[in-house]
N, C-alpha and C positions, 0 to 999 in steps of 0.2 A: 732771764730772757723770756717774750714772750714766745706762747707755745707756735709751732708748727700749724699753718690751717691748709685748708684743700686749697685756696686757691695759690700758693707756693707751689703746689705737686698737681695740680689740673690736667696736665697733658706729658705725654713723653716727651722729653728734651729739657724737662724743667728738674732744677733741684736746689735744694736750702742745702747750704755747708756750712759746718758749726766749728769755728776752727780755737785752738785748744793749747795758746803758747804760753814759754816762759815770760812774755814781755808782750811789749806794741809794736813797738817796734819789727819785732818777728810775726807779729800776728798780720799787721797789714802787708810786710813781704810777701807773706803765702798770698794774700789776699791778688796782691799785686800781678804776682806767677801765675792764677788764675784766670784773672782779665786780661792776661796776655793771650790765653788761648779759647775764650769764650767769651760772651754777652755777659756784662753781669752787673745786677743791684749792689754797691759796696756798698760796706758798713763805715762811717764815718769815726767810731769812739769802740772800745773795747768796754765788755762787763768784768768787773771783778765780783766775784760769790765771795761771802768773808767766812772767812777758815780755809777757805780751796785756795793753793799754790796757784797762779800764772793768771791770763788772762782769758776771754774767750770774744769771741768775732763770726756772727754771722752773716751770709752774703747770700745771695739769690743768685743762679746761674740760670742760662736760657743756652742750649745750647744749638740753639737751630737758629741764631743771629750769631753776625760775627761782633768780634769784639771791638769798642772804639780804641784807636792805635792814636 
């Protein structure tokens, strides 16, 4: 994945979350449960690291817009 830059973390409200499953399945549920109660940039496709167990996904939250429902 690429790295973290400032403009993700620029101002309070905002935050990158790296999320860390067995599967995709579970990766985008969390993702899902997120956007349920905040703004957020989804991730479309999960990374797999080779040797590393599971999946990983991450999303951009904004948490001073609400979420689209």
């Amino acid at each position: 994945m690429n790295p973290i830059n400032n403009a993700h973390v620029a101002r309070p409200g905002l935050a990158v979350v790296e999320i860390a499953a067995a599967d995709d399945a579970t990766a985008f549920a969390v993702q899902q449960l997120l956007g349920a109660h905040c703004a957020i940039a989804p991730a479309d496709r999960t990374a797999r690291e080779p040797g590393a167990p599971g999946v990983r996904l991450r999303c951009f939250l904004d948490l001073h817009q609400e979420p689209d429902v």
